[in-house]
N, C-alpha and C positions, 0 to 999 in steps of 0.2 A: 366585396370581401373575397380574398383570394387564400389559394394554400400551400406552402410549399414542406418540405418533409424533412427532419432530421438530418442528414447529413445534407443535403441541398443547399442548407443556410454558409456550407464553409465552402463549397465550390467558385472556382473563376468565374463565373456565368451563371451564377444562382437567380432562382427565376423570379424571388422580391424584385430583383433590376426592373428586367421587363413590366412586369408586372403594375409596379409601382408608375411608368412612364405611361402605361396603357390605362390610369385615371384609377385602379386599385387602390382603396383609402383603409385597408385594415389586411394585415397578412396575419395568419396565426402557422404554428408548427407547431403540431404534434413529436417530439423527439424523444429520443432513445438513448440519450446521453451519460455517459458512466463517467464514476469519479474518477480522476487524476490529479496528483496535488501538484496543485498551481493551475489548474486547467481552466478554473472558473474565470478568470481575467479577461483568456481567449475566447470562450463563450460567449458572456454579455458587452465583449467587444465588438464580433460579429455583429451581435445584433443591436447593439447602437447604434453604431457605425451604418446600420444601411437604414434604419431610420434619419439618422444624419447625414448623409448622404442624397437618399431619398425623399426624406419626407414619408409620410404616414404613420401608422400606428403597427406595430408587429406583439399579438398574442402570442408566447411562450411558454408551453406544458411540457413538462419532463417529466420520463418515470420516476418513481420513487420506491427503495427497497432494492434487497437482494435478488438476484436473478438467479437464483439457485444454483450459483457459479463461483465464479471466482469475481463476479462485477458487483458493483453496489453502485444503483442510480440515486444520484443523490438531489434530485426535485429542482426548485430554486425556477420556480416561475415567474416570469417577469413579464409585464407592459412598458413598452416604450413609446413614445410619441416625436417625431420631428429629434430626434437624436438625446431625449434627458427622462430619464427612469420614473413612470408615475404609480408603480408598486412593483413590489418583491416578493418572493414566497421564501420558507427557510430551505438552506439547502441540506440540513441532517435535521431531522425528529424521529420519532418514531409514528406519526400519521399515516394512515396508509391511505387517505388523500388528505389531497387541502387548495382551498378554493380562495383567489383573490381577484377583488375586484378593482376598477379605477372609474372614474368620472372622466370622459374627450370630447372635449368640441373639436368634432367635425370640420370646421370653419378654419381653423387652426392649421390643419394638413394645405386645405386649398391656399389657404394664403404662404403657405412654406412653401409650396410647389411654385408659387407665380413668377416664374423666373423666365428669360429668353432662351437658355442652355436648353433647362428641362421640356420647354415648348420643342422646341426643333430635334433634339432628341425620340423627344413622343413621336414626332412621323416614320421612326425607322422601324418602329417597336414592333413587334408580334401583335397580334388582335387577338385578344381571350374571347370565348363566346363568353355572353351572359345567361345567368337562368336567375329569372326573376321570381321571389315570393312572395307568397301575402304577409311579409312583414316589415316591420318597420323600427330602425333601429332609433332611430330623434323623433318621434311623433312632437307635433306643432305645439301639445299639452305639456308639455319639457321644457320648450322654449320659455314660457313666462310665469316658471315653477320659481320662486325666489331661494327654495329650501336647497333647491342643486348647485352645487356650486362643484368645478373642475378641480379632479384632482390636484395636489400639487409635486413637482418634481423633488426628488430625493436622491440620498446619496446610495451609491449601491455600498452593499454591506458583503464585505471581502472576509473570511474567514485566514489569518497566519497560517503556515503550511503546520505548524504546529497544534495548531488546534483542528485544522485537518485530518492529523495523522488520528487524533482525541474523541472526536467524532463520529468520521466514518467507517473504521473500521471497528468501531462500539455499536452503530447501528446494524451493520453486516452482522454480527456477532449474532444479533438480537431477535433479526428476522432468520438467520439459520437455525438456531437452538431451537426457538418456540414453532416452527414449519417442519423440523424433524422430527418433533414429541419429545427429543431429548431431556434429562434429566438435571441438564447443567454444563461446567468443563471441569477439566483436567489440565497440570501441567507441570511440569519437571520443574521447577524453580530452584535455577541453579545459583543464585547468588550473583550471575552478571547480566549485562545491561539490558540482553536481548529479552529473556524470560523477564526479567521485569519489565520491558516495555510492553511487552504482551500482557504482562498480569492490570498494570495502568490500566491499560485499555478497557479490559472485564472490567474493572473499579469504574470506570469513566461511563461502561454499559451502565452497570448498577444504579450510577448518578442519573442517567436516564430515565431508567425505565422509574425509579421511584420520583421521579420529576412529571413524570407524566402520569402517576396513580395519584396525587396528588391535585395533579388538575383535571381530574376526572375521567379520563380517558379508559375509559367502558373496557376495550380491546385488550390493551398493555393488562389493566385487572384479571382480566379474563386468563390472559398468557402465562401472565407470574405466578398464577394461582396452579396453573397448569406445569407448569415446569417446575415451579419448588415444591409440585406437591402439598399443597396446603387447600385447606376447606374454604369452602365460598366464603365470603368475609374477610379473610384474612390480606391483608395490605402492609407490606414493607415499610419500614418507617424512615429506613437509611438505608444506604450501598451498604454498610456494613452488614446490619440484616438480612439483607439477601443474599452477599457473595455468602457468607454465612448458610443457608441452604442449596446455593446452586454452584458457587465455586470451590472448589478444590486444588489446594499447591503441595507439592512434596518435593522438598531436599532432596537427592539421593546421592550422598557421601560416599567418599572409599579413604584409605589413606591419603591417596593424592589431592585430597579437598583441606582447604583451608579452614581454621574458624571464622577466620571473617568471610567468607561466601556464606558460610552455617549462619551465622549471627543473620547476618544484612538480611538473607531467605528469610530467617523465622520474623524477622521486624520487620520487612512489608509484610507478611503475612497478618500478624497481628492489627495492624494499621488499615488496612482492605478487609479484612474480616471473615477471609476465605479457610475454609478447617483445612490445616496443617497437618503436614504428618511427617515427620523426620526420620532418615535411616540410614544405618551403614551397609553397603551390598558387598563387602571386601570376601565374604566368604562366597560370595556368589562367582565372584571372577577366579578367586582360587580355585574352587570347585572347576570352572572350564577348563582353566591351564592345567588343571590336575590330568584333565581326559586328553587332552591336547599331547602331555607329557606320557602319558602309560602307554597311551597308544604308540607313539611315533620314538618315545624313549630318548627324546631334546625337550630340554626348556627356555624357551624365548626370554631374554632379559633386555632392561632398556637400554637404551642406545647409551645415557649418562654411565652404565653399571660396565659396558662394553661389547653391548648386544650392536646389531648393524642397523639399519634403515628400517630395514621390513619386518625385524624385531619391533621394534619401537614403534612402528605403525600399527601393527596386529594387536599387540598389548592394551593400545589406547583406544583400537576399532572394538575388542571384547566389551571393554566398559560401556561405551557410547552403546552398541546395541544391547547391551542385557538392561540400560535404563529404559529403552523403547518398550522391551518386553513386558517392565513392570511397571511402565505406563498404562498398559494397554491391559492389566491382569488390574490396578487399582482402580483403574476408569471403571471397569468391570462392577466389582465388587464395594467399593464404595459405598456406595448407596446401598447396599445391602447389610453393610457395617453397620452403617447411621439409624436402620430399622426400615429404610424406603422397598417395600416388595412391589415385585409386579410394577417397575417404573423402567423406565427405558434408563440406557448405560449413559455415561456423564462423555460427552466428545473430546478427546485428545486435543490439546492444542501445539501446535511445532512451533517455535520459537526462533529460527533461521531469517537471518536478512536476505535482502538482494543481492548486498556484493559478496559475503561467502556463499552463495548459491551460485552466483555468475561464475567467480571462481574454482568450484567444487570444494570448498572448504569447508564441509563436513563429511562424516560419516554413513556412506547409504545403508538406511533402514536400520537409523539411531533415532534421537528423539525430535531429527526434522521431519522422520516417517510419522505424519500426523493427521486426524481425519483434516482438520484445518489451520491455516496458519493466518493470524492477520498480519503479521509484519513481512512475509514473505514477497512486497514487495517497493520495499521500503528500503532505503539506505540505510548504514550504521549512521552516517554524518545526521539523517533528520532524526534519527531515533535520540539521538543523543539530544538533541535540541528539544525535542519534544517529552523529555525525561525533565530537562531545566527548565522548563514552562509549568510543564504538572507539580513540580515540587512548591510550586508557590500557589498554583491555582489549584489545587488540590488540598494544599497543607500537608503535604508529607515530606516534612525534612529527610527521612531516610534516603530520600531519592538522590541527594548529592553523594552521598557514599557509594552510589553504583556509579554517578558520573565519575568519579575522583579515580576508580581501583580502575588497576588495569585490565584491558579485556584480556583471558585467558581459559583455554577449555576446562584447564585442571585434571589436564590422564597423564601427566608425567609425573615421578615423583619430583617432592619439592626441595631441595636441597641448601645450604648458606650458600651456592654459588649458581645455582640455576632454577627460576621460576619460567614455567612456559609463557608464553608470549602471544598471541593472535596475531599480533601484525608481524611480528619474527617468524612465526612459521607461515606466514602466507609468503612474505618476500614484498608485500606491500602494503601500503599504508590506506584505509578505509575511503581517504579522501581518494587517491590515486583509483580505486576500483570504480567508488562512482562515473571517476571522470570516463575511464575506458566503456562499463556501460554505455553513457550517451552516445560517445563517439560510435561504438562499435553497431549499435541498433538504431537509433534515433538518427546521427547524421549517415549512418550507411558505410562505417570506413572497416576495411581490411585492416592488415596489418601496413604496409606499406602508406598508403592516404593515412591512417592515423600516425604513424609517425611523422608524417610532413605535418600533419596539425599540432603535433604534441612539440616538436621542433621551436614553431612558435611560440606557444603557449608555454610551456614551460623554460623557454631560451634563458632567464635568469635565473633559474633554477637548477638545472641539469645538462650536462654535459651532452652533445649528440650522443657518446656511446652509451652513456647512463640512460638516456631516453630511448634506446634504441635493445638495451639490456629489460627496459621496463616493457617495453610492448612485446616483444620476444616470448618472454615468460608467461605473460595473460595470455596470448594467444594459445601456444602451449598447455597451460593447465585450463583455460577454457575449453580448449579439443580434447585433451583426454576426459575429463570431468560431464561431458556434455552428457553420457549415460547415465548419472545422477539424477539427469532432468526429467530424464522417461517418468521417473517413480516418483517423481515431485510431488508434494504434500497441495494438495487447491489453495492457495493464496489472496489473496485481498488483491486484487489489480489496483496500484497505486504509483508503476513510475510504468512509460512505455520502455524500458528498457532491460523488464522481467525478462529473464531465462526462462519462463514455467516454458518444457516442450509441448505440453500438450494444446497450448493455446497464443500462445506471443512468442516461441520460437521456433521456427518451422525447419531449420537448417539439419542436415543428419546427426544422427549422435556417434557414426565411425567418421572420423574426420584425420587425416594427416594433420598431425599438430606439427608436425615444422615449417609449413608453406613455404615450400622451398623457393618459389619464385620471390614472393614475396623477401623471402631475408636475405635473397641475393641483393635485390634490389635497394633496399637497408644496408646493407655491406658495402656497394657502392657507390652509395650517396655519401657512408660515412670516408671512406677512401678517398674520395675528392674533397671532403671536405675541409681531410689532414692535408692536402697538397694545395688550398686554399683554390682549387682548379672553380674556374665560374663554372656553375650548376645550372643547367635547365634540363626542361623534360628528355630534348634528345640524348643530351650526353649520358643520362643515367640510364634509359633503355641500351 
């Protein structure tokens, strides 16, 4: 029996190889693996594959739980033998262990290995020392035990990136709240997709945690007793029940809100069974611009009315932060409303994706200023998908009506000729930011390399200069924006292509946003491209 460690298992030269050649008939790895959606594929890839490959058996432990970060390890321990699955652990619960076992003959490996390759092979290999104990894993009493019989192989069990999203950031939620003493969450629900995909989520904890008092699970009892404040005995009967003690959602209206965001907010609300609480804060923003005006003796108007840019921007930035403020005054006081003394304050939650965070398309230290955010690193494209999953595996019809409306912040007024727009004021479309994410973090490209990839890829799509106008601007509002990131809300780690600066992007937050070499170089390609001149690398340097 041999061991090799966590990240070891994804290296060129991982030492199962050797290992395996020098007559090692059982690998295990202790690992430290965090969630990423779609990640688990590549995982128990890894480790088939070198059982398949190899031959033997590879034991499989991963942490499990919150790292009191921005990660959540999500378990999913496996045995494999000779390359086919002979058990699986879950990869989200709320356990905070869990032990599986399998049945291996021994005999199985040796005769998998008896190949001419892997003989001749074996002579190059490294020589492990051995350390021998007094035990014994087949004692000869095993052998002609009739009652034992070998595991069998099975299919691994993949989880949709959707029910990923459903999951783990419900179990992150679950192990943050109850390890802080906290008293619950908090959250701005605004009537679109994003606050709601966050509120799901707490719904989808809920479904949890009462999943688990239910099957007796001593801890989660102990917890929920502890965080909703409630006397020993006392056990959840529904998610509704609960969010009902520990969740909290609040509207917060101005003129520039719709009824149908108002509506849609109060009908999940009621449906999740979190207390509600509705309000217009119009006099709250008057009151600033009031101070804004006596003192300075101007009043800012919107851009629609015939204010300029930076009118229209400061107007909409007053609003977004005076909701953070009274985020953080109802988180407060809440529970003090309700009759909860002497209980700790309810956690804010931020509601910000990854491509307006990549972007910088919100407002610094508005209601993305958050103790925590779960969707914070998640796209708008899976959020969305992960909205039209839950509405049926949920049962909550309301949820198509957040698919259907369009995303918009709601700080402009609303006019018979003008409704604000998400993707009109970014200048791009939610699919187009994911894509720039990957490229830009995950495959490594500048501005220049990602336009020869976007070239491609979108060639039936987009015209060079349209493609070339598109990467321009990301770059751009990614470099000025990148100070956003300093102050970033701790997020759920769920795509490698997070902006969070404190953790997954390391690059400065003063950046020249023109990259002047770079958009020469753009400019040039597109120049020959007009004069049909053949392109290679030298000509465009």
């Amino acid at each position: 029996m041999g061991a090799e460690t966590c990240e070891e298992l994804f290296t060129p030269q991982a030492p199962h190889i050797s290992m395996a050649l020098d007559g090692i008939e059982i690998i295990s790895n202790s690992s430290g693996s965090h969630h990423e959606l779609r990640k688990l594929d590549t995982r128990m890839a890894m480790i088939i594959e070198a059982t398949r490959k190899c031959g033997g058996i590879y034991l499989y432990a991963n942490q499990k739980g919150c790292d009191g970060d921005r990660l959540y390890y999500d378990g999913c321990a496996l045995i494999a033998m000779n390359g086919k699955v002979v058990a699986q652990g879950s990869q989200f619960s709320l356990n905070d262990v869990e032990v599986i076992t399998a049945t291996i003959d021994l005999e199985e490996v040796r005769a998998y290995r008896a190949l001419i390759s892997h003989g001749l092979q074996s002579r190059l290999t490294p020589k492990y020392e051995r350390v021998h104990v007094p035990a014994e894993l087949s004692p000869d009493s095993m052998n002609f035990d009739m009652k034992i019989n070998p595991s069998v192989p099975q299919q691994l069990k993949y989880y949709k990136p959707e029910e990923e999203i459903a999951y783990g950031p419900a179990c992150w939620l679950w192990d943050y709240v109850r390890r802080s003493k906290g008293s619950g969450f908090f959250i701005p629900l605004s009537g679109g997709i994003d606050s709601c995909a966050t509120s799901v989520i707490v719904h989808s904890m809920c479904r949890l945690v009462v999943q688990a008092c239910k099957e007796g699970n001593q801890r989660v009892i102990e917890d929920v007793q502890a965080v909703a404040n409630m006397p020993q005995g006392w056990i959840p009967t529904s998610p509704q029940v609960l969010a009902g003690k520990i969740f909290h959602t609040c509207y917060m209206g101005t003129k520039n809100s719709s009824v149908d965001t108002r509506s849609r907010a109060k009908e999940l609300a009621e449906k999740i069974g979190s207390y509600h609480v509705d309000l217009n804060m119009d006099s709250l923003v008057s009151a600033t611009i009031s101070v804004f005006e006596v003192t300075t003796g101007r009043k800012p108007v919107f851009k629609i009315f015939g204010g300029s840019n930076i009118e229209n921007l400061a107007l909409q930035n007053i609003q977004a932060r005076l909701r953070m403020v009274l985020a953080y005054l109802f988180a407060q006081l809440l529970p003090w409303v309700r009759g909860r003394n002497n209980t700790g304050g309810l956690l804010v939650l931020g509601s910000a994706n990854v491509d307006e965070q990549l972007r910088g398309y919100l407002t610094k230290y508005d209601c993305s200023s958050a103790d925590i955010n779960p969707i914070g690193g998640i796209s708008k494209s899976d959020l969305i998908r992960f909205i039209m999953w839950a509405e049926k595996e949920f049962e909550l019809p309301i949820l198509k009506s957040f698919v259907d409306a369009t995303p918009t912040a709601e700080l402009e007024p609303i006019t018979a000729s003008h409704v604000q727009s998400d993707e009109a004021d970014m200048g791009f479309t939610y699919e187009e930011l994911s894509m720039f994410g990957r490229l830009r973090k995950v495959d490594k490209c500048g501005p220049y390399s990602m336009f020869i990839k976007l070239l491609h890829i979108w060639g039936d799509k987009k015209t060079p200069e349209e493609t070339a106008d598109k990467v321009k601007n990301f770059f751009w509002y990614y470099s000025v924006n990148r100070h956003k990131q300093t102050v970033s809300t701790p997020s759920y780690h769920a795509e490698q292509y997070s902006p969070d600066d404190n953790r997954f992007d390391l690059r400065p937050f003063l950046i020249d946003p023109k990259f002047s070499w770079a958009r020469q170089k753009i400019d040039d390609v597109l120049s020959k491209l007009r004069t049909d001149e053949t392109l290679s690398t030298m000509t465009v340097d």
